[in-house]
C-alpha positions in Angstrom: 0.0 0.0 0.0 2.8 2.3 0.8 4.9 1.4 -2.5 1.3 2.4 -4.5 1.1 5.9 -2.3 4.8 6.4 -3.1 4.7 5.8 -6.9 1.4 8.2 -7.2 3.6 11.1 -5.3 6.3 10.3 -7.6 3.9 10.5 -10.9 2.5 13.6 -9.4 5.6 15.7 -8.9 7.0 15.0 -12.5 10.4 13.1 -10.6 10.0 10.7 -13.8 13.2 10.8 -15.5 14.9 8.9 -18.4 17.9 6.5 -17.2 20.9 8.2 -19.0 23.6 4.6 -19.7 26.9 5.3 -20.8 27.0 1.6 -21.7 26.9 2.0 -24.8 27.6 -1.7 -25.1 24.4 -2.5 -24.0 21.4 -4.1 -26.7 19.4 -1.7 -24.5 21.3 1.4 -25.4 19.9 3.6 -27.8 22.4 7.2 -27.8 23.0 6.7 -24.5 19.0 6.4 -23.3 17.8 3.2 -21.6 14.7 1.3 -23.3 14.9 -1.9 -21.7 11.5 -0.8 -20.2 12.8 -1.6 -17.1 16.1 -2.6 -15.5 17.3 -4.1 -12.1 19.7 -2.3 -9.9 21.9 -5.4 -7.7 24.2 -4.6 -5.1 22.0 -5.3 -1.9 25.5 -4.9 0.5 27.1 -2.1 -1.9 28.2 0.7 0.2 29.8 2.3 -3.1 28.8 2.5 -6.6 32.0 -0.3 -7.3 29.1 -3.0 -5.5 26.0 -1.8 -7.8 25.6 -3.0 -11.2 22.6 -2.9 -13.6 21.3 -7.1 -13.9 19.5 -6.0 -17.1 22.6 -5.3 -19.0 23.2 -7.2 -22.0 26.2 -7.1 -23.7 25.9 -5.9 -27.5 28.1 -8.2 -29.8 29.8 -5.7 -32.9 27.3 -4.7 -35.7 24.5 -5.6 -34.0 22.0 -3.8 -34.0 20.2 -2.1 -30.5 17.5 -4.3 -29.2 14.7 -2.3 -27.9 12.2 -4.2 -25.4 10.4 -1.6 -25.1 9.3 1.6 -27.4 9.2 3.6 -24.0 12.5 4.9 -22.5 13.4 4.0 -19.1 12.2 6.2 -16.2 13.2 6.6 -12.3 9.6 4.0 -11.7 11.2 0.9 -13.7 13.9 0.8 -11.9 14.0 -1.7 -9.3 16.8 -0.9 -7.0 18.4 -3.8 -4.2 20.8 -1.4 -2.8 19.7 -1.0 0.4 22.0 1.4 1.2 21.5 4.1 -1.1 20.4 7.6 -0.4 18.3 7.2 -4.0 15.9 3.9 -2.7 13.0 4.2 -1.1 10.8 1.1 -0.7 13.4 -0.8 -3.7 12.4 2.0 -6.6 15.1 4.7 -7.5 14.0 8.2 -6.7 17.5 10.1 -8.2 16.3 13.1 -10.4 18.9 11.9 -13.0 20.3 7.6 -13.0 24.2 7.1 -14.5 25.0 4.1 -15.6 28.8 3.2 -16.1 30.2 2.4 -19.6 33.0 -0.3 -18.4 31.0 -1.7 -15.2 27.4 -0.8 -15.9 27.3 0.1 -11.9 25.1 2.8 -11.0 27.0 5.8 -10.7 24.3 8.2 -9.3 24.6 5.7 -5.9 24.9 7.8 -2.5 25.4 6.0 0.3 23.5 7.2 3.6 
């Protein structure tokens, strides 16, 4: 009940954002905007962006072309975020005003630890 509340204040406030990805590596990368549709944050113990990484990465092979999931870009609400200790995640959903996603990790750069 809370996550629902939460996502309407977020939806509300305009705090939607596209996931800028420097990965440009990724299938998912289309000129450096996420549209997986939605992506998973890992790094449940991180307590620096070095212990996040984005699960949904997929590694583009030469030539090939960018596989869109979705038609959408990513925003701030398909993000589901396991690192507990970042200043960004409340109730396991990102609420940065801007997401960074590494080139040569894919971690998530806009982590803060609390």
């Amino acid at each position: 009940r809370e996550w629902l509340e939460f996502r309407r204040v977020l939806f509300r406030s305009g705090k939607y954002m596209t996931l800028n990805c420097s990965a440009d590596n990724c299938i998912y990368n289309n000129y450096g905007i996420c549209y997986a549709g939605n992506i998973k944050i890992e790094g449940e113990k991180a307590s620096t962006t070095t212990g996040t990484t984005c699960a949904t990465f997929s590694h583009k092979k030469e030539n090939e072309l960018n596989n869109s999931a979705s038609n959408n870009f990513t925003t701030s609400s398909d993000i589901e975020c396991s690192a507990k200790k970042c200043n960004y995640n409340c109730f396991g959903t990102c609420t940065a005003s801007s997401v960074q996603i590494n080139f040569n990790n894919a971690s998530c750069d806009t982590f803060v630890s609390f």
